[in-house]
Backbone bond lengths (Angstrom), bond angles and torsions (degrees), N, CA, C in turn:
res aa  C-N    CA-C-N  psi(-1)  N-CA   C-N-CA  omega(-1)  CA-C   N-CA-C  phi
1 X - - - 1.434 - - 1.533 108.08 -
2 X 1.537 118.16 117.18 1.038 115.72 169.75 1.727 132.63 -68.11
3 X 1.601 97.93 142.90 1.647 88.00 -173.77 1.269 111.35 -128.42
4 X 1.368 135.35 99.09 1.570 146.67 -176.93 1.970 108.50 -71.27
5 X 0.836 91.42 100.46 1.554 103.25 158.78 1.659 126.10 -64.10
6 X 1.375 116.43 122.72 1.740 113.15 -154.88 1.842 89.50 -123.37
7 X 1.659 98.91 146.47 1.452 98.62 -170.92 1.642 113.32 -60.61
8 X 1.184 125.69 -4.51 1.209 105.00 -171.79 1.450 98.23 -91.32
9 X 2.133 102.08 -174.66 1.483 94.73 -166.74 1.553 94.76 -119.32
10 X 1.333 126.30 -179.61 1.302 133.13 148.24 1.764 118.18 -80.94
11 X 1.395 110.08 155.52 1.525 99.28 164.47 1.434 124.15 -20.70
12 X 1.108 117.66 -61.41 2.114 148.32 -158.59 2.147 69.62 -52.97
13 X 1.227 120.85 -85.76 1.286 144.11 -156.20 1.267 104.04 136.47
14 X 1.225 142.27 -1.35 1.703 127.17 162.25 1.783 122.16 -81.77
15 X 1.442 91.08 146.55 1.799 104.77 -147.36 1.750 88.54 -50.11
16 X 1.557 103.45 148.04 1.353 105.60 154.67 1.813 107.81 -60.86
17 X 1.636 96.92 168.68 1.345 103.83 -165.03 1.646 105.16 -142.59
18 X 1.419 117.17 165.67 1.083 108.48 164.96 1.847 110.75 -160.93
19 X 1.061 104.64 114.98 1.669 105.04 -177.41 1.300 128.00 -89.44
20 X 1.213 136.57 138.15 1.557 147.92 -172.48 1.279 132.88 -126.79
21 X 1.156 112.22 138.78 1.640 109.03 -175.66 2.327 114.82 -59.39
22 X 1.113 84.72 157.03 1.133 90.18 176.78 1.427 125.88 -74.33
23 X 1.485 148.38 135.39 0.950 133.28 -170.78 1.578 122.90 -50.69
24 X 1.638 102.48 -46.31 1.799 123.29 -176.73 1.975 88.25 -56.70
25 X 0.985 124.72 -7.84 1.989 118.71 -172.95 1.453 97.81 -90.55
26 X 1.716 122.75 1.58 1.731 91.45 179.96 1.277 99.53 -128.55
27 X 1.737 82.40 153.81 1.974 95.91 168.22 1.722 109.40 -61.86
28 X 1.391 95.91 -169.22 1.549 111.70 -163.06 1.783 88.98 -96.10
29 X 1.514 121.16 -40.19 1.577 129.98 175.16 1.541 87.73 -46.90
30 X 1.249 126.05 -66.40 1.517 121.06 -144.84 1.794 105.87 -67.22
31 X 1.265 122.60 -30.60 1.348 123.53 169.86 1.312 93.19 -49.46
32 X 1.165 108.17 -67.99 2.046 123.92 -156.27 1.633 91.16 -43.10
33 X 1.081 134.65 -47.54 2.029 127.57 -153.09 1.226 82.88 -105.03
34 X 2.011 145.34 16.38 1.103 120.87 145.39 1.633 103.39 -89.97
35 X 1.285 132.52 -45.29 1.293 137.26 178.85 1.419 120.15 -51.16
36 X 1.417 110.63 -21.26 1.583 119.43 179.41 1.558 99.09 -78.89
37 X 1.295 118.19 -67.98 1.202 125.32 166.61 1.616 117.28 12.10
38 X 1.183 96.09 -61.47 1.660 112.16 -157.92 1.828 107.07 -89.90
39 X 1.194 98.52 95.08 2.136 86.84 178.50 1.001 90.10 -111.21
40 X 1.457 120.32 164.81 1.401 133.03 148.91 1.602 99.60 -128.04
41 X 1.118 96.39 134.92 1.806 124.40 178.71 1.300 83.66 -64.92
42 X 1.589 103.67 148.88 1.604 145.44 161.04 1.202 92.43 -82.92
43 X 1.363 100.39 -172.07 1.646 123.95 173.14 1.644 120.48 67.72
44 X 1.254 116.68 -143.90 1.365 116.81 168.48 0.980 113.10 -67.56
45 X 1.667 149.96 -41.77 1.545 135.33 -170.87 1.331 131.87 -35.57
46 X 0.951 120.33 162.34 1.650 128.85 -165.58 1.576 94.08 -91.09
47 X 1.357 115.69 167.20 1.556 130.04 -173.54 1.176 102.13 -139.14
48 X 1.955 131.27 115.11 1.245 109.87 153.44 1.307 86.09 -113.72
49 X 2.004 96.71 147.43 1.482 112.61 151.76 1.445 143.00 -86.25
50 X 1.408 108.20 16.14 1.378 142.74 157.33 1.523 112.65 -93.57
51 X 1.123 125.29 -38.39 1.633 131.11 162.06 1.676 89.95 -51.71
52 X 0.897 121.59 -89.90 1.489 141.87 -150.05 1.834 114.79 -41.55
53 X 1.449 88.63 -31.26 1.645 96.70 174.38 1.460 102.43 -108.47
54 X 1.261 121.49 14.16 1.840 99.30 162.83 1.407 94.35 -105.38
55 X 1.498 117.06 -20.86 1.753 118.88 169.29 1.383 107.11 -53.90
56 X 1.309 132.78 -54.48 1.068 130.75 -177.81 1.586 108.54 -63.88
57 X 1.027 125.42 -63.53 1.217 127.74 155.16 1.818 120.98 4.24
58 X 1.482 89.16 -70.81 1.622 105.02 -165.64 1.460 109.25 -87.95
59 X 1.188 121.11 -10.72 1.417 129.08 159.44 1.358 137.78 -67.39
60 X 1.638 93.92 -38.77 1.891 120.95 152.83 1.487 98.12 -42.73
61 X 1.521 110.62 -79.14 1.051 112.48 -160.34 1.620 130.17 -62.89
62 X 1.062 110.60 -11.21 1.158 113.66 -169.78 1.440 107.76 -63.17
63 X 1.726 112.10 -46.79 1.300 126.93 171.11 1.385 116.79 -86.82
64 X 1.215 124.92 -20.82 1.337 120.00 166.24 1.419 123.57 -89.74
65 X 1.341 148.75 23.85 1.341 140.84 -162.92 2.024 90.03 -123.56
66 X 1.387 114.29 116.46 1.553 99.53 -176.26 1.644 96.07 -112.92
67 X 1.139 110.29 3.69 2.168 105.87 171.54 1.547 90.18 -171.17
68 X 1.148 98.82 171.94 1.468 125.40 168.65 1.357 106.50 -163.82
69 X 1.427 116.02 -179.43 1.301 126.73 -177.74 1.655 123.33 -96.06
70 X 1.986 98.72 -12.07 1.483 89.31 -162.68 1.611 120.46 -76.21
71 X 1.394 136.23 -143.56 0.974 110.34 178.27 1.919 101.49 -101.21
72 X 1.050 101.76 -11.39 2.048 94.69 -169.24 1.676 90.43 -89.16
73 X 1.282 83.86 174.64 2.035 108.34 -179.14 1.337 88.65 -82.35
74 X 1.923 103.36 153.31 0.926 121.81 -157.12 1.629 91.51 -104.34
75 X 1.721 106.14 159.62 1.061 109.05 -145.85 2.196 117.59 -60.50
76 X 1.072 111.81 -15.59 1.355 129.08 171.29 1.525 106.64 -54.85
77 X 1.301 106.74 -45.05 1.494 102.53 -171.96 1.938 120.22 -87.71
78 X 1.179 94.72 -5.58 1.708 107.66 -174.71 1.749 117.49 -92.58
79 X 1.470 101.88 21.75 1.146 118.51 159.88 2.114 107.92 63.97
80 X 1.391 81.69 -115.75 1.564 90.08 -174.24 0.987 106.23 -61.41
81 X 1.071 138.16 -43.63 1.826 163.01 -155.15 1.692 94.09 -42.16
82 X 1.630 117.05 119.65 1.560 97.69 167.57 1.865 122.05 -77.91
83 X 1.307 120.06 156.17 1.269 109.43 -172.43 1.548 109.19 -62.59
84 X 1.155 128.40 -48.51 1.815 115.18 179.39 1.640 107.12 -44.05
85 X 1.691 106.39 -46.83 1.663 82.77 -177.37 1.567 124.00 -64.17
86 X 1.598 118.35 -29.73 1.246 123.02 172.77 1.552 136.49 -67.14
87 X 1.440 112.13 -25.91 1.324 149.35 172.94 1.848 104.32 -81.79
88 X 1.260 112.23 -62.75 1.675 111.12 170.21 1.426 126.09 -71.49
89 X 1.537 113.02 -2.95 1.938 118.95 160.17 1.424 96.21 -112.17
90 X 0.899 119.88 4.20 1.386 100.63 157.95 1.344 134.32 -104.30
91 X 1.419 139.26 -47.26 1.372 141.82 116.19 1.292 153.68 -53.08
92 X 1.266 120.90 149.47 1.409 121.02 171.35 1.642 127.01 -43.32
93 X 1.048 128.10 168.09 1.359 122.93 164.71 1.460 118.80 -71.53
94 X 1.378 104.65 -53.23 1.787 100.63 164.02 1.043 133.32 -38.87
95 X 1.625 103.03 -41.45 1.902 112.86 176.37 1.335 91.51 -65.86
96 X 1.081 106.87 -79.90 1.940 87.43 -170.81 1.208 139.62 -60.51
97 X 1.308 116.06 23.67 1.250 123.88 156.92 1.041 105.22 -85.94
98 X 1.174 131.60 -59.89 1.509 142.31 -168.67 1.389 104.20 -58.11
99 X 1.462 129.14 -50.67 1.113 139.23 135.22 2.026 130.67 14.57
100 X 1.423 80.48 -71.38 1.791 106.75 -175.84 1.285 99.37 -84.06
101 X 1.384 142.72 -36.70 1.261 158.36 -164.21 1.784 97.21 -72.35
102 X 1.043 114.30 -52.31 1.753 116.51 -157.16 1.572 100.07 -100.41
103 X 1.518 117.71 -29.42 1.681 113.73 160.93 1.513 114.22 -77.96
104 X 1.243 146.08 -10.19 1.575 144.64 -179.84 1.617 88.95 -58.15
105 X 1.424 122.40 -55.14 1.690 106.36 -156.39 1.592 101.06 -87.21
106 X 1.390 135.83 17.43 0.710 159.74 -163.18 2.020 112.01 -112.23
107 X 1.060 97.55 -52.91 1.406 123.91 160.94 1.348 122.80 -55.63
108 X 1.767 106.25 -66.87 1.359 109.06 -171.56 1.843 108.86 -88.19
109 X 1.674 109.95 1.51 1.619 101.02 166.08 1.747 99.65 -78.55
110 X 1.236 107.76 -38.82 1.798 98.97 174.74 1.329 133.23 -57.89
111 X 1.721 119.05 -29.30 0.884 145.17 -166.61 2.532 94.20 -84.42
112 X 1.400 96.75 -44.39 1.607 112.44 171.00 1.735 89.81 89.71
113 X 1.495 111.09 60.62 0.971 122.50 155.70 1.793 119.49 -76.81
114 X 0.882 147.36 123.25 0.929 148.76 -168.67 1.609 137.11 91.59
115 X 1.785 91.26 -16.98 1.153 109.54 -164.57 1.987 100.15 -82.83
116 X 1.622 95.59 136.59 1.833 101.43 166.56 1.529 105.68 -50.75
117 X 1.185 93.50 140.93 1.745 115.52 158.78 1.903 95.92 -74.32
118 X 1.468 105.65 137.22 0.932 133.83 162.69 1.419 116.77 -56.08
119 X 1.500 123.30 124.69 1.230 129.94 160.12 1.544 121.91 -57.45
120 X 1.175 110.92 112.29 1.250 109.00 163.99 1.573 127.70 -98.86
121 X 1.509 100.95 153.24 1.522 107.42 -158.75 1.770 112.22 -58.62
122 X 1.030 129.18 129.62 1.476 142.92 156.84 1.640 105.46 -21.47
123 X 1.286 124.12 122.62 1.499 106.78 164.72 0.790 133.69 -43.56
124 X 1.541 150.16 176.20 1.463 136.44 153.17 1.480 112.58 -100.38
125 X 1.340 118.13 156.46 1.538 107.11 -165.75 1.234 113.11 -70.25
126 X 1.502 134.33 -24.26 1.102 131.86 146.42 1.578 126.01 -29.34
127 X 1.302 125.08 -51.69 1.228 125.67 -179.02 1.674 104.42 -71.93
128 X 1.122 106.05 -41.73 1.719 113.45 -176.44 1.690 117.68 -59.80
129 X 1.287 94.65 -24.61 1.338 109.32 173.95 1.346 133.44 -73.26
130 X 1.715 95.23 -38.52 1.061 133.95 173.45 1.603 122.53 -69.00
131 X 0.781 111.61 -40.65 1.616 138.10 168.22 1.515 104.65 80.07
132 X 1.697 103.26 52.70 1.724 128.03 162.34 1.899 94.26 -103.75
């Protein structure tokens, strides 16, 4: 379980913290209700693409954050509560920058950014023949 250290401190003086599930920990559903997450209205509405990636952002987290240091429950446990509102009263802006910064590669290993496409097997001449 990854654990990102955020510039601010606790009372003690050790950095606030915040820990997360590992990417290899989610189903294929749990991607899907982060990707839903994120709409952008048609029609006349405005579009930011800075909105759109702290949405994504806070959607990760909602399901990915399993402790932190601050003092409220982390956003999984606050029920209806969406994660930006629980995540943005709870930290600074800096922390969550730093925040969004160290979960992106975190994101896009779940997402199998980077990852090779799989070789697939050669036909067999039978199938080729076949015209499978």
């Amino acid at each position: 379980m990854p654990r990102i250290e955020l510039p601010s401190k606790q009372a003690d003086g050790t950095p606030n913290y915040v820990e997360v599930r590992s990417p290899d920990d989610y189903l294929a559903e749990e991607l899907f209700a982060v990707h839903r997450a994120v709409r952008i209205p048609t029609g006349e509405g405005t579009f930011s693409p800075t909105e759109l990636e702290d949405d994504r952002t806070n959607a990760f987290l909602a399901t990915a954050i399993t402790a932190w240091s601050f003092p409220s429950p982390i956003p999984s446990q606050m029920n209806v509560a969406a994660a930006d509102k629980v995540v943005g009263r709870a930290m600074k802006a800096k922390d969550w920058s730093v925040l969004r910064r160290k979960v992106k590669p975190l994101i896009d290993e779940l997402e199998g950014a980077g990852d090779e496409d799989p070789k697939l097997p050669e036909p067999s001449s039978a199938e080729s023949s076949s015209g499978i």
